[in-house]
Backbone as JSON Lines, residues from 0, in Angstrom:
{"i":0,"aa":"X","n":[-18.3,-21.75,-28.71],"ca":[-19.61,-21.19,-28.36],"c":[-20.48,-21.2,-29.6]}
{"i":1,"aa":"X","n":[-21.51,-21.7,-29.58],"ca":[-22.65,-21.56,-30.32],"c":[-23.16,-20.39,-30.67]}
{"i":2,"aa":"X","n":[-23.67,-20.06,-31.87],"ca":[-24.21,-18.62,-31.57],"c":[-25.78,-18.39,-30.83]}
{"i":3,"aa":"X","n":[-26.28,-17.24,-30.73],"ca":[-27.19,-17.17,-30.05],"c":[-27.76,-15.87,-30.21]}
{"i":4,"aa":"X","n":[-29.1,-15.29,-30.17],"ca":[-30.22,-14.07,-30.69],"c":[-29.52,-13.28,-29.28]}
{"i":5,"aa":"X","n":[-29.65,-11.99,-29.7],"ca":[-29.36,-10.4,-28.86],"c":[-30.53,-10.94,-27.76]}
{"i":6,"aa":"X","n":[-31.45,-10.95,-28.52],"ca":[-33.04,-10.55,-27.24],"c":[-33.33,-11.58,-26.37]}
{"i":7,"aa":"X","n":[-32.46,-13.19,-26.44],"ca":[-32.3,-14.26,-25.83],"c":[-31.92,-13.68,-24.6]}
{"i":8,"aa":"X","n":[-30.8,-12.68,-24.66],"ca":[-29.57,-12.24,-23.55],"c":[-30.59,-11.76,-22.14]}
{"i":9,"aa":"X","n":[-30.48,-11.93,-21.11],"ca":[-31.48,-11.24,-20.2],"c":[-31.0,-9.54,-20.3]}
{"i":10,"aa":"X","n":[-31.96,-8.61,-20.14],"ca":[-31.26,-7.71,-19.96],"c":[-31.5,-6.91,-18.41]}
{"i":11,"aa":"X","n":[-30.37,-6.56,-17.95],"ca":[-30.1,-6.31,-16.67],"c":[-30.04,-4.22,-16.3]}
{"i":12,"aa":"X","n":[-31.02,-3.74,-15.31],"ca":[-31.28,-2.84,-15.11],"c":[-30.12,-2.29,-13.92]}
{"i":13,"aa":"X","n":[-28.97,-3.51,-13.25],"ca":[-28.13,-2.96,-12.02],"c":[-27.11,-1.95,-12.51]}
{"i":14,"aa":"X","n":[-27.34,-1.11,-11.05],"ca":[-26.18,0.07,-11.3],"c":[-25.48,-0.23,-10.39]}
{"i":15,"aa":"X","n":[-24.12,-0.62,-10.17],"ca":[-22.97,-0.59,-8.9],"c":[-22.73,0.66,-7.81]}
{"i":16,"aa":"X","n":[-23.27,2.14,-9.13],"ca":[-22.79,3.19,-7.94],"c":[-23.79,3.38,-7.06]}
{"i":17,"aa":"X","n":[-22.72,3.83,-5.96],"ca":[-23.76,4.14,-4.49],"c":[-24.99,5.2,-4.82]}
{"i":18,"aa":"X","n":[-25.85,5.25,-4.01],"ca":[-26.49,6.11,-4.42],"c":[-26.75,7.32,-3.58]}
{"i":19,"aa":"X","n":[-26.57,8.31,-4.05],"ca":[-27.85,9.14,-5.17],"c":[-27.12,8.81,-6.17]}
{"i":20,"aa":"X","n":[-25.72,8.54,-6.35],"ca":[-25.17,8.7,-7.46],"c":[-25.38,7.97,-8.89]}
{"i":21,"aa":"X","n":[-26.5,7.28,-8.28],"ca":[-26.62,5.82,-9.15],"c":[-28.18,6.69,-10.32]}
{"i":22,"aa":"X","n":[-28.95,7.2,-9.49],"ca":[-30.16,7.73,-10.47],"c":[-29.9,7.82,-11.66]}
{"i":23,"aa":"X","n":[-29.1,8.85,-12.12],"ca":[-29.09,8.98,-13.53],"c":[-28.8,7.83,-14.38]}
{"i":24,"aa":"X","n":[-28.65,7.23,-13.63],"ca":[-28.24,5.7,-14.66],"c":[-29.7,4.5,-14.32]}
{"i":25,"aa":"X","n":[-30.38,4.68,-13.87],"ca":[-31.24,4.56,-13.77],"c":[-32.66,3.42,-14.85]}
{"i":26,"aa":"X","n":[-32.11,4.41,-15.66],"ca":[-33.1,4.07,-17.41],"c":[-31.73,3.07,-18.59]}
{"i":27,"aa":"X","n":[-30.89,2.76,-17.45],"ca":[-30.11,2.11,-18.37],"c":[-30.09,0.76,-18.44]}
{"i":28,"aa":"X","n":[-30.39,-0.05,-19.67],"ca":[-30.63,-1.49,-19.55],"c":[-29.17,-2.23,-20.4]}
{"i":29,"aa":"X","n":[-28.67,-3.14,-19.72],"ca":[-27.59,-3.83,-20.06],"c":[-27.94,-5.04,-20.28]}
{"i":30,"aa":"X","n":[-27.41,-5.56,-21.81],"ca":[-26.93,-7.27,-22.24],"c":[-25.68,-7.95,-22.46]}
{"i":31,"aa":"X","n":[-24.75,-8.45,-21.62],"ca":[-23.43,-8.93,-21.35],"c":[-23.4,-10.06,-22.59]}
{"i":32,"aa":"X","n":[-23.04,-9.25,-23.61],"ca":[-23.16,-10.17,-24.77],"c":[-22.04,-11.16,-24.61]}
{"i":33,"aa":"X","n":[-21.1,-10.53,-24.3],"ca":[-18.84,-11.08,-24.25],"c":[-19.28,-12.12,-22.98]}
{"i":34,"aa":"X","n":[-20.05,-11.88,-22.29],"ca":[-20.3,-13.3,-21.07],"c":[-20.85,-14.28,-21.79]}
{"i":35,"aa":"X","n":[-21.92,-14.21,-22.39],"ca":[-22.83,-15.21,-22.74],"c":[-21.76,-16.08,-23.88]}
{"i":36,"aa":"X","n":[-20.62,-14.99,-24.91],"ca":[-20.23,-15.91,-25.67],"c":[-18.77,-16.31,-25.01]}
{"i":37,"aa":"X","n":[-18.75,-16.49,-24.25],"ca":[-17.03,-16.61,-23.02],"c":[-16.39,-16.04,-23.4]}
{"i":38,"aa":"X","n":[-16.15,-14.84,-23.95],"ca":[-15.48,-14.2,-23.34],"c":[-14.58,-13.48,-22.62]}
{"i":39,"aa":"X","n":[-13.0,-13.67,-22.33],"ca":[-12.31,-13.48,-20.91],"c":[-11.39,-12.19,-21.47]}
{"i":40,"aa":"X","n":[-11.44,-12.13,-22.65],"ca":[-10.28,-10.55,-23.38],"c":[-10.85,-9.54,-22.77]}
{"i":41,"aa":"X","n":[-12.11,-9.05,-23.36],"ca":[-12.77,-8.36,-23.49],"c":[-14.44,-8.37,-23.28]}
{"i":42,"aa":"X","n":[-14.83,-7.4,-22.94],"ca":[-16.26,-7.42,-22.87],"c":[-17.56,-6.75,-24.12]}
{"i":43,"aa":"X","n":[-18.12,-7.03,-24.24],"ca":[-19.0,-6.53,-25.07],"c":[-20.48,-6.49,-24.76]}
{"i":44,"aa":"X","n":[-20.87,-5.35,-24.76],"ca":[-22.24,-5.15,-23.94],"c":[-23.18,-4.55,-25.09]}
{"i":45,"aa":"X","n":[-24.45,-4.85,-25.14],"ca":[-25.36,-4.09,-25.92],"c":[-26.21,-3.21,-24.61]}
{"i":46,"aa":"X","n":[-26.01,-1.88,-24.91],"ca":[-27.63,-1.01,-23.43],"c":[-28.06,-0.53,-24.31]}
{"i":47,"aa":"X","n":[-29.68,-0.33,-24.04],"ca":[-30.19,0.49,-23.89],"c":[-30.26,1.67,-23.2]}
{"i":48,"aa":"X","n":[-30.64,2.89,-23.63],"ca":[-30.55,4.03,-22.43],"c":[-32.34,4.66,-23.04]}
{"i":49,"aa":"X","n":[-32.77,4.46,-21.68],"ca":[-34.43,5.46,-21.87],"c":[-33.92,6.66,-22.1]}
{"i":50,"aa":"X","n":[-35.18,7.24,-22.89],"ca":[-35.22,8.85,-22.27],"c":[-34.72,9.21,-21.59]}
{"i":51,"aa":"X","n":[-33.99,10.36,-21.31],"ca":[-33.19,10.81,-20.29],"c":[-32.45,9.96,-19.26]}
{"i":52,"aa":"X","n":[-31.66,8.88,-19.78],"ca":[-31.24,7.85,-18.74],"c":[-29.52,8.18,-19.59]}
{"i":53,"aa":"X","n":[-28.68,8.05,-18.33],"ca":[-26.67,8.32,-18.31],"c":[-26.71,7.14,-18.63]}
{"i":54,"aa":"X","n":[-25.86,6.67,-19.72],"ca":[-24.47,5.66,-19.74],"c":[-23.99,5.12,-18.36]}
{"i":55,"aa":"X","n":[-23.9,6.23,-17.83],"ca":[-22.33,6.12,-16.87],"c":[-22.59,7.3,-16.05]}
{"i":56,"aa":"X","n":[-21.76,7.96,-15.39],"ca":[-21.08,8.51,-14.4],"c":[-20.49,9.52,-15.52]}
{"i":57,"aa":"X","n":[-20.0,10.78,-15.75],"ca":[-18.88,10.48,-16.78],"c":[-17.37,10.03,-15.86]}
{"i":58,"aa":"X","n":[-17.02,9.53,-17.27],"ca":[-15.32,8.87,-16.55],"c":[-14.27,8.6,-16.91]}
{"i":59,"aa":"X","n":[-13.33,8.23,-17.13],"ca":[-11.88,7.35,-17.71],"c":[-11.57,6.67,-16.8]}
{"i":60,"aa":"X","n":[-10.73,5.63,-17.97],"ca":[-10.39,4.19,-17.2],"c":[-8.86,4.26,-17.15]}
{"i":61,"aa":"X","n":[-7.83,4.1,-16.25],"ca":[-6.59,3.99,-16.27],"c":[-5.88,3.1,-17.16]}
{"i":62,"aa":"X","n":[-6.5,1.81,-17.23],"ca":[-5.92,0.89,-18.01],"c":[-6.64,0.11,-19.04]}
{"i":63,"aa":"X","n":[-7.63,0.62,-19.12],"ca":[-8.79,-0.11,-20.74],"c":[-9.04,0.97,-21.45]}
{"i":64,"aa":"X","n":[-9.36,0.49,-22.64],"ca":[-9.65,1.23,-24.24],"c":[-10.86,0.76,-23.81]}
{"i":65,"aa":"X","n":[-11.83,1.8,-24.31],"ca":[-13.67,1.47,-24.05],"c":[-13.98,1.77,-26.09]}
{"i":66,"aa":"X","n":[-14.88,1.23,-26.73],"ca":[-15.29,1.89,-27.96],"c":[-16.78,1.52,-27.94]}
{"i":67,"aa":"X","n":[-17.7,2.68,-28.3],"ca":[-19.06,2.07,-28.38],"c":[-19.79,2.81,-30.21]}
{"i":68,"aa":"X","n":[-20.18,1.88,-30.72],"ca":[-21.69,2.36,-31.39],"c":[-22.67,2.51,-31.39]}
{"i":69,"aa":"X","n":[-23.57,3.62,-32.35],"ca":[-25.08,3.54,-32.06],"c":[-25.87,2.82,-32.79]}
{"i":70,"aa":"X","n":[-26.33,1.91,-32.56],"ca":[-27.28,0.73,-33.51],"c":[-28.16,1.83,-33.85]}
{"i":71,"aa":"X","n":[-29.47,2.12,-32.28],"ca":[-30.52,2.57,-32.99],"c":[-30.56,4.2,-32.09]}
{"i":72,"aa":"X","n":[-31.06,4.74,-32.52],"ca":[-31.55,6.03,-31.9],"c":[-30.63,6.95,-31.21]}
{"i":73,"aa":"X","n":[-30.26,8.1,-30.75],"ca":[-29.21,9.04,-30.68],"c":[-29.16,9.46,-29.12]}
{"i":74,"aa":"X","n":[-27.89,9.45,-29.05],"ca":[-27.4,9.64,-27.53],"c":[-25.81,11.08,-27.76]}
{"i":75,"aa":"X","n":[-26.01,11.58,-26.75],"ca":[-25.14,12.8,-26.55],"c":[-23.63,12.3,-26.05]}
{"i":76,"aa":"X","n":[-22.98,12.24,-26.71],"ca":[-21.47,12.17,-26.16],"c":[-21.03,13.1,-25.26]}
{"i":77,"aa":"X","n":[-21.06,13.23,-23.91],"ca":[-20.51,14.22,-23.53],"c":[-18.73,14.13,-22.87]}
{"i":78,"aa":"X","n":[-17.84,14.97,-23.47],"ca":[-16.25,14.96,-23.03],"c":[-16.23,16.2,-22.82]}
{"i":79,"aa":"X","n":[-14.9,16.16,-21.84],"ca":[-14.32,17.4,-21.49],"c":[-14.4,18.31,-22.96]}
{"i":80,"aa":"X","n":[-14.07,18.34,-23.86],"ca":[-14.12,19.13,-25.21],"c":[-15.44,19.52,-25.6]}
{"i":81,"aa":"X","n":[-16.47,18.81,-25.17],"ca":[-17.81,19.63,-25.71],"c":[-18.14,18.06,-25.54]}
{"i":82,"aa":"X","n":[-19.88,18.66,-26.65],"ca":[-21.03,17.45,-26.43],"c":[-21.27,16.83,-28.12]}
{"i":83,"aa":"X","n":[-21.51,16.14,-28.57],"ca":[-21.08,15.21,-29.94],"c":[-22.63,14.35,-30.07]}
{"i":84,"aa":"X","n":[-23.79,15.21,-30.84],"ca":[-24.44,13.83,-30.88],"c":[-24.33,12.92,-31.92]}
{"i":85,"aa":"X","n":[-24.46,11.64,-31.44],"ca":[-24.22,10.24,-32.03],"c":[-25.68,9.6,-32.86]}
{"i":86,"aa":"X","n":[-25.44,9.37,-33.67],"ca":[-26.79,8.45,-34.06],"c":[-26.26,7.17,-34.66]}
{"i":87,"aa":"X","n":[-27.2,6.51,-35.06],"ca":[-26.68,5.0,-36.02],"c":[-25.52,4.87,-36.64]}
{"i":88,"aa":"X","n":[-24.62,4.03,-36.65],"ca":[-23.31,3.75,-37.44],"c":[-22.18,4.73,-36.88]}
{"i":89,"aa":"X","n":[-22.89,5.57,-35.82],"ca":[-21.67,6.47,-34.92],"c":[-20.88,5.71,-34.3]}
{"i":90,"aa":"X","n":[-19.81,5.68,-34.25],"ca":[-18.56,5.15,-33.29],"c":[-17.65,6.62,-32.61]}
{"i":91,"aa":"X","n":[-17.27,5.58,-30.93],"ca":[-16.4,6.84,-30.58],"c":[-15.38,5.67,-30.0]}
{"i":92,"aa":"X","n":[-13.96,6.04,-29.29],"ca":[-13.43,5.27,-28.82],"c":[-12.58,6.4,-27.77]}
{"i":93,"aa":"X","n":[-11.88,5.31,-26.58],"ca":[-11.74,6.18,-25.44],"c":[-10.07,5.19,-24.98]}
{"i":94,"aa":"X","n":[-9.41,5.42,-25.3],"ca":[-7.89,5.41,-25.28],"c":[-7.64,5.3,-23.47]}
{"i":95,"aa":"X","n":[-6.99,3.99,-22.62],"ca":[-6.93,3.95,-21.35],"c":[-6.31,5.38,-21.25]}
{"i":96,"aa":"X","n":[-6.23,5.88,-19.84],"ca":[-5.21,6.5,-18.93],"c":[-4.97,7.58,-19.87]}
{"i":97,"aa":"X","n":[-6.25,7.69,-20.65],"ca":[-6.27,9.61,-21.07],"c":[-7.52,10.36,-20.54]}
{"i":98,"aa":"X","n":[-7.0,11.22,-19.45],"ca":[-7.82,11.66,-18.61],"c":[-8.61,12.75,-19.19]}
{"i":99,"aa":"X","n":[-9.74,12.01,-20.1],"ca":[-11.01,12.67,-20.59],"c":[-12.31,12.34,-20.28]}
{"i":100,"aa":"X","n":[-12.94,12.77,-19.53],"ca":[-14.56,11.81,-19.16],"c":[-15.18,12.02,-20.23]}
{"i":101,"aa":"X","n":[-15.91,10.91,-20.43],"ca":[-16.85,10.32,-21.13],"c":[-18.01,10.16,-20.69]}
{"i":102,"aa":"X","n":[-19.04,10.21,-21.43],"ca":[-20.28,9.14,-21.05],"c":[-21.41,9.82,-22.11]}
{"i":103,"aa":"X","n":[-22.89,8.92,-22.33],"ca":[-23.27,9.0,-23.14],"c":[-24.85,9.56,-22.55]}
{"i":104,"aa":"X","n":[-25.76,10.17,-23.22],"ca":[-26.7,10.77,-22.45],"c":[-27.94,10.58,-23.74]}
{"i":105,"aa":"X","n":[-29.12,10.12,-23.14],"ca":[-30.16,10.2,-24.0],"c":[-31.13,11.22,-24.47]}
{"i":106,"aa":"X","n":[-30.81,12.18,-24.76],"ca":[-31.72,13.47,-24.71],"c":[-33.43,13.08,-25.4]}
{"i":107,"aa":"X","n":[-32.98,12.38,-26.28],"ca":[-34.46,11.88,-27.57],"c":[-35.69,11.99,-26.9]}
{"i":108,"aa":"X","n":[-36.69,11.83,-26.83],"ca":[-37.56,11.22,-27.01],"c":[-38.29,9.84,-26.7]}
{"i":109,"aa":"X","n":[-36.9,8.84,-27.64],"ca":[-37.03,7.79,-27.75],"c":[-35.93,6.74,-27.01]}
{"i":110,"aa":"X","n":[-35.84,5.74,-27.66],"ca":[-34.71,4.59,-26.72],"c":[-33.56,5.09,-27.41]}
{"i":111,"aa":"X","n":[-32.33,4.27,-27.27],"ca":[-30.88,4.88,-27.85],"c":[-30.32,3.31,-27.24]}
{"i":112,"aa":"X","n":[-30.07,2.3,-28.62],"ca":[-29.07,1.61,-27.88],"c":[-27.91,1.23,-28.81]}
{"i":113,"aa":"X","n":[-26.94,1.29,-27.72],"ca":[-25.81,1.26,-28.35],"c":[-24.63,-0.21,-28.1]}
{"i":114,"aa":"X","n":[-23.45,-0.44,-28.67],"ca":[-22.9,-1.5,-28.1],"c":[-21.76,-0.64,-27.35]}
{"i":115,"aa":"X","n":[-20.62,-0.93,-26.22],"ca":[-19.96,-0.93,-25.6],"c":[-18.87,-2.51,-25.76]}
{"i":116,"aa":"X","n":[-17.93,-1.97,-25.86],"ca":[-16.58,-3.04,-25.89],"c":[-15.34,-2.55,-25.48]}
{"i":117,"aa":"X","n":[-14.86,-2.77,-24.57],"ca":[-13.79,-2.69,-23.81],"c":[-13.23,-3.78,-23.41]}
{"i":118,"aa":"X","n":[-11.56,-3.47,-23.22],"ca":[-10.48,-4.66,-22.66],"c":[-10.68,-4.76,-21.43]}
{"i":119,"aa":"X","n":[-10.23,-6.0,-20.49],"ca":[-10.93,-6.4,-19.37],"c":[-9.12,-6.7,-18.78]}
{"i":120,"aa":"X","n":[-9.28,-5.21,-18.18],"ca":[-7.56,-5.55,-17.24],"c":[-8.05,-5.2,-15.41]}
{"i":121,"aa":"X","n":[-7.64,-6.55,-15.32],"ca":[-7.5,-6.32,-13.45],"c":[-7.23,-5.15,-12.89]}
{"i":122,"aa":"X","n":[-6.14,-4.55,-13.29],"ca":[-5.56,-3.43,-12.62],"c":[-6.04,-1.95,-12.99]}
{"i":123,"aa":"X","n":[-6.84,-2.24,-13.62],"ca":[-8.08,-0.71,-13.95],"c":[-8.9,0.1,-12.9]}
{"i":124,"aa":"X","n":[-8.92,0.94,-13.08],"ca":[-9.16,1.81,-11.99],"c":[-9.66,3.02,-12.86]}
{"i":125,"aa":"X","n":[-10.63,3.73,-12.54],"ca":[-11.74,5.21,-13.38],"c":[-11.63,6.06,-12.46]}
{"i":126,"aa":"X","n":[-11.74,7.23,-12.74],"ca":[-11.61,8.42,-12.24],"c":[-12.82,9.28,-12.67]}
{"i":127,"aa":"X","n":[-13.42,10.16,-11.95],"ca":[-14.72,10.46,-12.21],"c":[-14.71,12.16,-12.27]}
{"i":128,"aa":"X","n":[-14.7,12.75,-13.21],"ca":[-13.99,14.34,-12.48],"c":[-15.14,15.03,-12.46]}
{"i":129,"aa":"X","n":[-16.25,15.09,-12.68],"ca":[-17.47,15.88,-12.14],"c":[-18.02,15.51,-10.41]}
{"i":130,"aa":"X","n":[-18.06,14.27,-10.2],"ca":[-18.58,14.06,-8.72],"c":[-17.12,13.52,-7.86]}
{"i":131,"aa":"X","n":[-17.12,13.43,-6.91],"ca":[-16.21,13.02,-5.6],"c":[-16.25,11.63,-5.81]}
{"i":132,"aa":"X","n":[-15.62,10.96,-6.53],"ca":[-15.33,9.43,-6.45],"c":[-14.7,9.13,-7.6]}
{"i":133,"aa":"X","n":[-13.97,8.03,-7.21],"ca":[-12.94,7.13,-8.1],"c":[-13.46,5.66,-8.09]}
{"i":134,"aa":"X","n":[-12.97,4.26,-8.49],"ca":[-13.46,3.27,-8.69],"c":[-11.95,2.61,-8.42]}
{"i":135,"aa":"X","n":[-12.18,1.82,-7.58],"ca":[-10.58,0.74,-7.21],"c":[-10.77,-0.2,-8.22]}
{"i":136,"aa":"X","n":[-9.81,-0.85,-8.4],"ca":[-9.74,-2.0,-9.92],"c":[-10.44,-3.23,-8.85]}
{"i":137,"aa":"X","n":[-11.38,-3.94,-9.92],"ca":[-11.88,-5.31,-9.45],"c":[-11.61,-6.24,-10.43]}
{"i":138,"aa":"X","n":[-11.51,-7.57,-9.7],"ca":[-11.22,-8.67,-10.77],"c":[-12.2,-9.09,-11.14]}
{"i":139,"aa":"X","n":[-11.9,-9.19,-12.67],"ca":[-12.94,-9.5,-13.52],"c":[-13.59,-11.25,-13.21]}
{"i":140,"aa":"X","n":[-12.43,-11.87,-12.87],"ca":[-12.97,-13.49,-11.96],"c":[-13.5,-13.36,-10.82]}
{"i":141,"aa":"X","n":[-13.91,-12.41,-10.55],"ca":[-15.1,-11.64,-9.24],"c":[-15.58,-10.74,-8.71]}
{"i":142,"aa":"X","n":[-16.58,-10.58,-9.83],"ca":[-17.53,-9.33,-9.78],"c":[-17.84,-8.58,-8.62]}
{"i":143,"aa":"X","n":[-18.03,-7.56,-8.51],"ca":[-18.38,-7.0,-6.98],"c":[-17.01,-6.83,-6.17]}
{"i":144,"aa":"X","n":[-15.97,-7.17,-6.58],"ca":[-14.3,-7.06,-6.07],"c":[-14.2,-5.9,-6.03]}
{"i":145,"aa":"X","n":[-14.6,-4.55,-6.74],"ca":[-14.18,-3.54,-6.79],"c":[-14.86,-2.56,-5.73]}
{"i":146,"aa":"X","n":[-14.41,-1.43,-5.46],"ca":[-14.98,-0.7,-4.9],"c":[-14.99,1.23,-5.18]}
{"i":147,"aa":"X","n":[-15.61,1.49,-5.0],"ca":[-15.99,2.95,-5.27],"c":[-15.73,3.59,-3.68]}
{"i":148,"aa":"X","n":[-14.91,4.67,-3.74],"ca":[-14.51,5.2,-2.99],"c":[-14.3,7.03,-3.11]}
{"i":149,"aa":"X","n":[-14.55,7.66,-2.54],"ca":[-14.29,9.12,-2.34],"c":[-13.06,8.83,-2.88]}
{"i":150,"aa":"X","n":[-12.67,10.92,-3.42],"ca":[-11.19,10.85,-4.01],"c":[-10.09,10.84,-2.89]}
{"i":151,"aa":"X","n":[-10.53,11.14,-1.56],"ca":[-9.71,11.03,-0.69],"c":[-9.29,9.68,-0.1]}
{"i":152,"aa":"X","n":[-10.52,8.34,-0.54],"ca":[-10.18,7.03,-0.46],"c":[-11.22,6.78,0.46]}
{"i":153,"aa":"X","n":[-11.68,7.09,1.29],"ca":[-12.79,7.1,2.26],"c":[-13.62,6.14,1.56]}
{"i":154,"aa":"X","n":[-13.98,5.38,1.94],"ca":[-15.14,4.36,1.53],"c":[-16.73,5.2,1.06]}
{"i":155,"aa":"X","n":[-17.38,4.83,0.21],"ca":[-19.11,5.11,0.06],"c":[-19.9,4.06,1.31]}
């Protein structure tokens, strides 16, 4: 792979979760950096998060290590243990199948973007412990494979 500029990358505003659940994520802009350079280990994403715009859901993953930094501007770590804010050169990392939610929150002002890199295992599956839903593992050779489901399994 050739190399290639961050701001080349399109950046993509989709959220997968059903909604209402999807709003807070809303203000979040994604660049699939680990696609553009192929990629197949692992993923590596640069987002943005607006003003008041979620990461995520909070969550854990059964079978991937997630680690993200903050390039520019400061976002709230929030885990079961409390809230951590992050600014530039912050790193956190999130160990599979340790059932701690995560996710990152923009309180500022301003933008907050950070990178995201995680291992890319088929058999992954998130658990969400603030709202009623879990995430079935999808294959990464076909996006949209996965599905989000109540904790009782019930479809969204």
């Amino acid at each position: 792979m050739s190399t290639f500029a961050v701001n080349d990358v399109e950046e993509s505003s989709k959220c997968s979760y059903p909604a209402p659940i999807n709003e807070p994520c809303k203000g979040r802009h994604v660049r699939r950096l680990g696609e553009v350079a192929g990629l197949s280990q692992f993923g590596v994403n640069q987002v943005r998060l607006e003003p008041g715009a979620w990461s995520s859901q909070r969550h854990w993953h059964t079978h991937e290590d997630e680690f993200v930094q903050i390039l520019s501007g400061e976002a709230v770590l929030v885990m079961d243990g409390g809230e951590t804010v992050m600014r530039p050169g912050d790193c956190a990392g999130f160990r599979a199948g340790v059932e701690d939610g995560h996710h990152l929150v923009n309180r500022s002002d301003s933008d907050c973007v950070f990178l995201a890199i995680g291992t890319r295992i088929d058999a992954d599956g998130c658990d969400y412990p603030d709202i009623d839903m879990k995430a079935l593992p999808e294959r990464y050779d076909r996006p949209g494979s996965g599905i989000f489901v109540h904790k009782d399994g019930t479809p969204y």
